[in-house]
C-alpha positions in Angstrom: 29.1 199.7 127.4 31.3 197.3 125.9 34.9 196.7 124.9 36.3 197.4 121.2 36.8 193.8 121.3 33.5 193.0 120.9 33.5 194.9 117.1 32.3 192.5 114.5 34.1 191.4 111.9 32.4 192.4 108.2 33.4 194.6 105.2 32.0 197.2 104.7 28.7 195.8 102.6 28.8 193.4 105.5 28.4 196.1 107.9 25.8 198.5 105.8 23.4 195.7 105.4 23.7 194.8 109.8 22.8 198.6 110.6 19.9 198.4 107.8 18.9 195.2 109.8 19.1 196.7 113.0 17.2 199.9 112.3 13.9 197.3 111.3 13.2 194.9 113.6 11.0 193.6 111.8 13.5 192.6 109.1 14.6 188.8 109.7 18.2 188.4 110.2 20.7 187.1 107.3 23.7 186.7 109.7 24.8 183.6 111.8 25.2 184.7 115.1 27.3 184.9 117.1 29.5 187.4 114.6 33.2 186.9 114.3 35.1 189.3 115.9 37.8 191.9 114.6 40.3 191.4 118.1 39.1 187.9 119.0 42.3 187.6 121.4 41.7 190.9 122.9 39.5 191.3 126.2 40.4 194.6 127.7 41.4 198.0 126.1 43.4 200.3 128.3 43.7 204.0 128.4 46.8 205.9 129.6 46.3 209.6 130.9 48.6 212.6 132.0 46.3 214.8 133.5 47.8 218.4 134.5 45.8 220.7 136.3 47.2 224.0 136.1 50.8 224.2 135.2 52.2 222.7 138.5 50.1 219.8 139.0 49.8 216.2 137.7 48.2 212.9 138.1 48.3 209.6 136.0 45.0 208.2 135.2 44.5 204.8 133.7 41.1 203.1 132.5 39.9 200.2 130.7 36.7 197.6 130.6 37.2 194.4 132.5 33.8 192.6 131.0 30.7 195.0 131.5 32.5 197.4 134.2 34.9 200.1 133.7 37.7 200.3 135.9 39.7 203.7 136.4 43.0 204.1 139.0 44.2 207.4 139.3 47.7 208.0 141.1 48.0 210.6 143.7 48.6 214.3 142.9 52.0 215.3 141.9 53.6 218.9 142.5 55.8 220.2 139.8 56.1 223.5 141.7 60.0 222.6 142.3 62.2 221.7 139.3 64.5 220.0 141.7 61.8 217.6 143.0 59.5 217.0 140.5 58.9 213.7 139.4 60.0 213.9 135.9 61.3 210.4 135.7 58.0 208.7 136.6 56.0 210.4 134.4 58.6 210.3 131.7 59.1 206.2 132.2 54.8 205.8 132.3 54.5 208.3 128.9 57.1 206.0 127.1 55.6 202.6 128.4 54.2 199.6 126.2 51.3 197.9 127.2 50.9 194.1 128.3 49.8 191.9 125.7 47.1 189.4 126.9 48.1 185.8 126.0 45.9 182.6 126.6 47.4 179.1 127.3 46.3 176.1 127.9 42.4 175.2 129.5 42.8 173.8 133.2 40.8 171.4 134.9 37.9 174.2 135.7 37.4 175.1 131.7 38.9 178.2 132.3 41.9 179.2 129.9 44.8 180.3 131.8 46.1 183.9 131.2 49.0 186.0 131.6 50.3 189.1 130.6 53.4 189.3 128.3 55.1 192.3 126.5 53.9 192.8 122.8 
C-alpha cells in the first residue's frame, strides 16, 4: 500500500501508454524512471472520521500512511446520551479543523531535511 503521493505525474496519453506497458512485461519500457510525481512535497495523507455507533455514541478516528505502514488513533468513546454533557464542542472544533501542511527546510548535517508542520 502506498501514499497518494507516490501518483505519477503523466497526461492522460502518458498514463494509457504506462498501464499498456505494465499489462506486458515483456514490452520494454519508454519511460525514465524514477517518474515525477503529482504531490512531490506531500508524504502523508490523513483521514478524519466521526464514527457514531448508534445514535448516542461517538468516537474520532484518524488515519494516514507514514511510509509503507498505516497508522490509525481512535479517541475514546463518547456518550451523547445527555444533551447537557455531551461533548459537542470537541467534535464540533475536530469536524471544522484544517490539516497541517508539511513543509521542508533546510538539509542538516545527517542529510536529512528538516520538517515541520505549518497551517496551510
Amino acid at each position: 500500500m502506498n501514499t497518494r503521493a507516490l501518483q505519477p505525474k503523466l497526461s492522460e496519453e502518458e498514463a494509457e501508454r504506462l498501464e499498456e506497458e505494465q499489462n506486458d512485461p515483456l514490452k520494454p519500457s519508454t519511460f525514465k524512471y524514477p517518474l515525477p510525481v503529482t504531490l512531490e512535497h506531500e508524504h502523508r495523507f490523513p483521514v478524519l472520521l466521526i464514527s457514531c455507533q448508534g445514535p448516542q455514541h461517538a468516537r474520532i478516528l484518524y488515519s494516514c500512511m507514514g511510509g509503507d505502514t498505516l497508522v490509525i488513533r481512535q479517541s475514546k468513546l463518547y456518550s451523547f446520551e445527555k444533551q447537557i454533557t455531551a461533548p459537542w464542542d470537541l467534535f464540533t472544533r475536530w469536524m471544522l479543523s484544517h490539516p497541517k501542511k508539511e513543509t521542508y527546510g533546510q538539509v542538516d548535517k545527517t542529510g536529512i531535511y528538516s520538517k515541520r508542520l505549518s497551517n496551510v
